[in-house]
C-alpha positions as CSV (number, residue, x, y, z in Angstrom):
1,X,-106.3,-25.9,61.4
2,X,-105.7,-21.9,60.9
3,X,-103.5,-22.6,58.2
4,X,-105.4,-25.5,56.4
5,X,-108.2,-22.4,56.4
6,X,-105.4,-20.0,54.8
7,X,-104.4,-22.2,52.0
8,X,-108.1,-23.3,51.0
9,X,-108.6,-19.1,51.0
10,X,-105.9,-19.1,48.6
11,X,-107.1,-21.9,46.5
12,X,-110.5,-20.3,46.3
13,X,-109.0,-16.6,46.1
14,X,-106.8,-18.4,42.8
15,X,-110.2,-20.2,41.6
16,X,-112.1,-17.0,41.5
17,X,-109.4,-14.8,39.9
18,X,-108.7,-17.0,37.2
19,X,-113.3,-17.5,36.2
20,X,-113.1,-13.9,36.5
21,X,-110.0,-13.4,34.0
22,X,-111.9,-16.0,31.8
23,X,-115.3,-14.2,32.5
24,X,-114.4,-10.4,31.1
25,X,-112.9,-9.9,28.1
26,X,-111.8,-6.3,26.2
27,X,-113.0,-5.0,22.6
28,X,-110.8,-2.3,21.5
29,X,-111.4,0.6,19.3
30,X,-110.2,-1.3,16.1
31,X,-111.7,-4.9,17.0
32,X,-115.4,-6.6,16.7
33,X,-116.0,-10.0,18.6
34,X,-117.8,-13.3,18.6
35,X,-118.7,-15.8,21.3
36,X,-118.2,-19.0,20.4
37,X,-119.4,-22.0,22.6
38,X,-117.3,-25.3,21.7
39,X,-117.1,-23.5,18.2
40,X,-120.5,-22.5,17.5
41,X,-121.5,-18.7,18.1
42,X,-123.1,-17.6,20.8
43,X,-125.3,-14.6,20.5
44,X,-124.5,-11.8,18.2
45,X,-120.9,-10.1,17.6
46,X,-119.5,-7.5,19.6
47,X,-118.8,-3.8,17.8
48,X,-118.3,-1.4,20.2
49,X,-115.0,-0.9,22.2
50,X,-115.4,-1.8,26.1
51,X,-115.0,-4.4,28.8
52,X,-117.5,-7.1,28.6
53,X,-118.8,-10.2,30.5
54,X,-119.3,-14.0,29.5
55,X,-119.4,-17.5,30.2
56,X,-115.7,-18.5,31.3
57,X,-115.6,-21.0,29.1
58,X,-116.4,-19.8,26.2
59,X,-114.1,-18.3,23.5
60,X,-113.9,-14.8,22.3
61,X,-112.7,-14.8,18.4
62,X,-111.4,-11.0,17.5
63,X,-111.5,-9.5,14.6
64,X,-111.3,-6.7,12.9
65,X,-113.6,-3.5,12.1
66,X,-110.7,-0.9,10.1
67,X,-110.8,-0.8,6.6
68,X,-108.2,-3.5,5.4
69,X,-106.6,-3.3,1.4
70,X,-106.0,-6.3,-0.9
71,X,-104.1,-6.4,-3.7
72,X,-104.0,-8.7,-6.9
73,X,-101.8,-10.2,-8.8
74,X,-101.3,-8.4,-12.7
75,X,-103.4,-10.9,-14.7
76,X,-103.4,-10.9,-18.9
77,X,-106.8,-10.4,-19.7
78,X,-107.7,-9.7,-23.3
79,X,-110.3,-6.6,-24.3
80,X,-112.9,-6.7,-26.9
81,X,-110.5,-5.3,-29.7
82,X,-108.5,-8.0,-29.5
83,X,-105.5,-5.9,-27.0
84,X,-103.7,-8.3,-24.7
85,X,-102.7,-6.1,-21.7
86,X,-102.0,-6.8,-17.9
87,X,-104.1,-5.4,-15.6
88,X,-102.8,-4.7,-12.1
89,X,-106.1,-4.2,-9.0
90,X,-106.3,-2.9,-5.5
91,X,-109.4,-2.9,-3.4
92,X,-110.8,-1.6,0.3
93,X,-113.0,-3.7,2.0
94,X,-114.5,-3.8,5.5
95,X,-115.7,-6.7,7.5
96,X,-119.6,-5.6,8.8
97,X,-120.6,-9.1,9.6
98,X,-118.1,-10.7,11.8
99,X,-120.3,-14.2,12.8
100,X,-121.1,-14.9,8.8
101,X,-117.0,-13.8,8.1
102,X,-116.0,-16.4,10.8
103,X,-118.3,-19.0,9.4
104,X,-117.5,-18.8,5.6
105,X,-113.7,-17.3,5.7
106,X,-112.3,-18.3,9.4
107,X,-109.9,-15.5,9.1
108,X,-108.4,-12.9,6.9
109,X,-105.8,-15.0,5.5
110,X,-108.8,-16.9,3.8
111,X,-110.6,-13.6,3.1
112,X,-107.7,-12.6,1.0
113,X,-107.6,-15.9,-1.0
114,X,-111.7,-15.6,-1.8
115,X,-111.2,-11.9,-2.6
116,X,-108.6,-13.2,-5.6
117,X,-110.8,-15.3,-6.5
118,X,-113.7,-12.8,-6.6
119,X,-112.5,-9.9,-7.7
120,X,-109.6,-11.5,-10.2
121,X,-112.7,-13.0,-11.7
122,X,-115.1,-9.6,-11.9
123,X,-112.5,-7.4,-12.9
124,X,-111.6,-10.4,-16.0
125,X,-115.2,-10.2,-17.1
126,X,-115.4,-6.3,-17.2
127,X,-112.3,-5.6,-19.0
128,X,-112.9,-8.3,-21.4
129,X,-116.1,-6.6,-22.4
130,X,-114.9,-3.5,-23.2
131,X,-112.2,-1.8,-25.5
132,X,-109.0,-0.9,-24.3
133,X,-110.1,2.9,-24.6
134,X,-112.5,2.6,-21.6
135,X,-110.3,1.2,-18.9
136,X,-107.4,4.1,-20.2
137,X,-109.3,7.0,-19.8
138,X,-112.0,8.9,-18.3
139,X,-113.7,11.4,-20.4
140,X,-113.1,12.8,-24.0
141,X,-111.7,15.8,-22.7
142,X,-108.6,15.1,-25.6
143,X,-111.0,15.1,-28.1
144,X,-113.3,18.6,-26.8
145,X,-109.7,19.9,-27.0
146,X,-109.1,18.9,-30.6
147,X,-111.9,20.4,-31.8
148,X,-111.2,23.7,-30.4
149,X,-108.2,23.5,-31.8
150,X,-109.2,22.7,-35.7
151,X,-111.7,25.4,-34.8
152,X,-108.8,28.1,-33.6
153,X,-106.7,26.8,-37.0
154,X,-110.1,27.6,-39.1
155,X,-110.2,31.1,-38.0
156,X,-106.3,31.6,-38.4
157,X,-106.9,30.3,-41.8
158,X,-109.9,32.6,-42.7
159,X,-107.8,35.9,-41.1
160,X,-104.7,34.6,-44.0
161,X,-102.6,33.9,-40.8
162,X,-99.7,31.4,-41.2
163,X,-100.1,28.1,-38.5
164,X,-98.5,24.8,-38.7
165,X,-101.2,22.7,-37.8
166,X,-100.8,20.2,-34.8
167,X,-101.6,17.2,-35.5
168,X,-102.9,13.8,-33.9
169,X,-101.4,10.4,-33.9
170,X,-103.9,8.2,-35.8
171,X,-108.2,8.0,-35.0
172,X,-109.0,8.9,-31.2
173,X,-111.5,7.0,-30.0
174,X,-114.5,8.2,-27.8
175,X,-115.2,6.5,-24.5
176,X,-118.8,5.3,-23.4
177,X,-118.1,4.4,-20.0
178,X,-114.6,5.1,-18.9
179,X,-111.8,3.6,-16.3
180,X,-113.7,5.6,-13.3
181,X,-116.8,3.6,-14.3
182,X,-115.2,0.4,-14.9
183,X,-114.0,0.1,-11.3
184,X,-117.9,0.8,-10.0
185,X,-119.0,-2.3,-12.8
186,X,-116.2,-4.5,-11.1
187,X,-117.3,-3.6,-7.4
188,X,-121.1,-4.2,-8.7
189,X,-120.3,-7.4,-10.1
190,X,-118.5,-8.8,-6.7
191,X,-120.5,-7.3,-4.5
192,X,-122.7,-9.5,-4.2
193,X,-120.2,-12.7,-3.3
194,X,-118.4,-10.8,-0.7
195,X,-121.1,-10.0,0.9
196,X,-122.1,-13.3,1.5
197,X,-118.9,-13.4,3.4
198,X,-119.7,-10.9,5.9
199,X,-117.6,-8.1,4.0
200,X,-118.0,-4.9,2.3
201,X,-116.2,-4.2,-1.0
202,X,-116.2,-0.3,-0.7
203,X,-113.8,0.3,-3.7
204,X,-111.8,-1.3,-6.7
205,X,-109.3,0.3,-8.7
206,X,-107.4,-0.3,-11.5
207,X,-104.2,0.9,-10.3
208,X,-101.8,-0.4,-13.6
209,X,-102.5,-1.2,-17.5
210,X,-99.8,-2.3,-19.7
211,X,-99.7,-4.2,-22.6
212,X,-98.4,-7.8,-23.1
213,X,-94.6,-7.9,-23.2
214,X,-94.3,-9.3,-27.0
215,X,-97.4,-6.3,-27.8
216,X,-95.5,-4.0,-25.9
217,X,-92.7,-3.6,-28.4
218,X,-94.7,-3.3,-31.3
219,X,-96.1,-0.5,-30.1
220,X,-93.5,1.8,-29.0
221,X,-92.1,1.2,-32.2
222,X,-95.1,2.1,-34.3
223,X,-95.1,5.0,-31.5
224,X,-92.1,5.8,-33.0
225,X,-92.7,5.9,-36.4
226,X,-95.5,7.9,-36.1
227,X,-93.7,10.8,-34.8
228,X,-91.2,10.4,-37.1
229,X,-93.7,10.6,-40.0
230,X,-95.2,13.9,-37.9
231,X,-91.8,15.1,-37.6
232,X,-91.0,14.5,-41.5
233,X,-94.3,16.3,-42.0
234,X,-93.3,19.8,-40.3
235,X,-90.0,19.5,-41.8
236,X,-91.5,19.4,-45.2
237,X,-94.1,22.3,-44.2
238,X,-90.9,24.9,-42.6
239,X,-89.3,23.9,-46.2
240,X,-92.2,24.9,-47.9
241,X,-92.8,27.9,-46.0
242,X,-89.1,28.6,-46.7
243,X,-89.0,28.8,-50.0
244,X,-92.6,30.5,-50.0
245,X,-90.2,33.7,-47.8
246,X,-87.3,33.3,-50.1
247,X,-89.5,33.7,-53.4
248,X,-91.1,36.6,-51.7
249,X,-87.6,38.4,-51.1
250,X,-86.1,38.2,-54.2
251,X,-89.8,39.3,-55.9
252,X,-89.4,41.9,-53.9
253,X,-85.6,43.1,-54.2
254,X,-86.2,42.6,-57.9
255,X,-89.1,45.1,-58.0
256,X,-86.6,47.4,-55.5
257,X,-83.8,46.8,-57.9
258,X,-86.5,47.5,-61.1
259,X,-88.1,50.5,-59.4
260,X,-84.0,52.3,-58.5
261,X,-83.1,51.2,-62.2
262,X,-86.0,53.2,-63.7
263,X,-85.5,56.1,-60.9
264,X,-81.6,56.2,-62.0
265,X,-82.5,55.9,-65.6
266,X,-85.1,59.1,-65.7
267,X,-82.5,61.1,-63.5
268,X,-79.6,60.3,-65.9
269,X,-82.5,61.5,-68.4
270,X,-82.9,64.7,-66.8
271,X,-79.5,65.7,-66.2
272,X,-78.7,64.7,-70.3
273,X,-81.2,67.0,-71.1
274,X,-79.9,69.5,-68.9
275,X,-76.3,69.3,-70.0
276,X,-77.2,69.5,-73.7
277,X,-79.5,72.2,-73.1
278,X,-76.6,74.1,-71.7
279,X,-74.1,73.1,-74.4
280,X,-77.1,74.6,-76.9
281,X,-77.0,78.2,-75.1
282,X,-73.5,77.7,-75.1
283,X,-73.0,77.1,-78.5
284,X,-75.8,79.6,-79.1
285,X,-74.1,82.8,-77.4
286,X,-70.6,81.9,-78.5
287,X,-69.4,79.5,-81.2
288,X,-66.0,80.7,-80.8
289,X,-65.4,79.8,-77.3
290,X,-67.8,76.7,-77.6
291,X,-64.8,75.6,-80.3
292,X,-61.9,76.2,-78.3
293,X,-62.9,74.5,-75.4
294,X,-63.8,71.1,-77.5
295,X,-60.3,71.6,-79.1
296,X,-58.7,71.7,-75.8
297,X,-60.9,68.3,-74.7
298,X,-59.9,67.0,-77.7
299,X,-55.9,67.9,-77.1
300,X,-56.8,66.1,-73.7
301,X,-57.5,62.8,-75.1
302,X,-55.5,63.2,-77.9
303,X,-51.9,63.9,-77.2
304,X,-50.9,61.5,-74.0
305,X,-47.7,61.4,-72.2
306,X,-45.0,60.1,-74.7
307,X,-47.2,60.0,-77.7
308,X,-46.3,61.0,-81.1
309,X,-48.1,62.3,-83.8
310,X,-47.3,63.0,-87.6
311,X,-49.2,65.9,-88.7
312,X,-48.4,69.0,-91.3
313,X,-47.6,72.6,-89.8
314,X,-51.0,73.9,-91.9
315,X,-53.3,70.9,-90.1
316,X,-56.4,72.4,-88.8
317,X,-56.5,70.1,-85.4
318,X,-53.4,72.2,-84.4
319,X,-54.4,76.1,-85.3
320,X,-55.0,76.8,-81.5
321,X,-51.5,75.5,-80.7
322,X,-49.6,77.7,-83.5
């Protein structure tokens, strides 16, 4: 009888642990919960982390509270100008309503698939609408900079300084709204449709562009010619600033050459004058000895080694040598 009494104690001791393991149930830090009663939801969802009591046969679906990324697939999307480019997303979203997330989406696996949908779809229509420009870059900071620097070549130019001019690749075009922007007109134009499913979409962003394979090529090569026409450019400016220096030295070692000519020249002038001024006095105080030393030059130039000359005893060229 004692031990009939010890194994229905057990029984019941077994009974009550197992309603109380199915009455009490744990939310953790990183989870929200919902009570569902043969699949429809009981009261509202659980958000804060504890131990909690229910019914033991209900069912406690978990989900989760963290931010959670999604990322899509590169889709071709074509801009207003006509520029065929793949366009690479990535989003963080947040589940705030776990009861209306259970009931549309079930689970994140089909969260993920309405969020390509969604957001695939929003990010389509706001690229499409805009020019290529806008989902590239931010601000027209290139262009602020190009005006300052026409400005700084102005002044160069005014002061007669020399500056090869830097100069842009083809017609930049100001942005009205930018990529920053574009990603807040993609979350605005899903937010809406995930929140119908219990989420928040707290950010989109356009995390690759690139152009269309086949596009792709056409444009690194006009890339390329481009800077080689730039390149041809400077080439042709150092040539002409080359010859410009080159003309410039030989104007000047001509007037160098022009000025020593005409410096050499009035010396030479000088120093004739000089000479014949003294030959003048010389002849002046004494014709004699002016004579004699002409005769002797003139012996000098005259008779060379191994020469021989005809002349009469009585020749006057010879009087000094009688």
């Amino acid at each position: 009888m004692q031990s009939n009494k010890s194994t229905f104690s057990i029984i019941i001791g077994v009974i009550l642990l197992f309603v109380a393991n199915k009455s009490f149930y744990i939310v953790t830090e990183g989870q929200q919960a919902i009570i569902t009663k043969f699949g429809k939801p009981v009261g509202e969802s659980i958000t804060e982390a504890g131990m909690y009591f229910k019914v033991p046969w209900y069912k406690t679906t978990y989900v989760d509270k963290r931010i959670l990324s999604w990322d899509g697939s590169p889709n071709q999307i074509p801009t207003k100008d006509k520029k065929y480019i793949k366009v690479d997303t990535t989003a963080r979203w947040r589940i705030v309503d776990a009861l209306k997330f259970i009931q549309t989406v079930r689970d994140e696996r089909g969260a993920q698939a309405r969020l390509d949908t969604i957001l695939d779809g929003a990010t389509r229509d706001v690229i499409s609408n805009q020019n290529l420009v806008e989902a590239v870059r931010n601000s027209n900071s290139i262009i602020e900079w190009n005006k300052l620097l026409q400005k700084e070549i102005a002044e160069r130019k005014e002061k007669g300084q020399s500056i090869l001019e830097e100069e842009m690749s083809g017609t930049i075009e100001p942005i009205e709204i930018g990529r920053e922007h574009l990603s807040l007109k993609i979350v605005e134009r899903a937010k809406a449709e995930v929140e119908a499913l219990g989420i928040n979409l707290i950010d989109v962003q356009l995390r690759r562009i690139s152009y269309e394979a086949s596009v792709e090529k056409k444009v690194y090569e006009r890339m390329i010619s481009e800077r080689q026409r730039i390149a041809q450019k400077i080439r042709s400016i150092g040539s002409g600033e080359k010859a410009e220096i080159e003309g410039r030295l030989s104007k000047d070692l001509r007037e160098i050459q022009s000025k020593a000519y005409r410096e050499a020249q009035t010396i030479r002038g000088k120093a004739d004058a000089l000479s014949f001024d003294i030959y003048a006095k010389s002849i002046n105080s004494d014709p004699k000895f002016y004579e004699f030393i002409r005769t002797m030059e003139a012996y000098k130039k005259a008779l060379k080694p191994n020469s021989k000359l005809l002349l009469s005893s009585q020749a006057e060229f010879l009087k000094y040598l009688k």
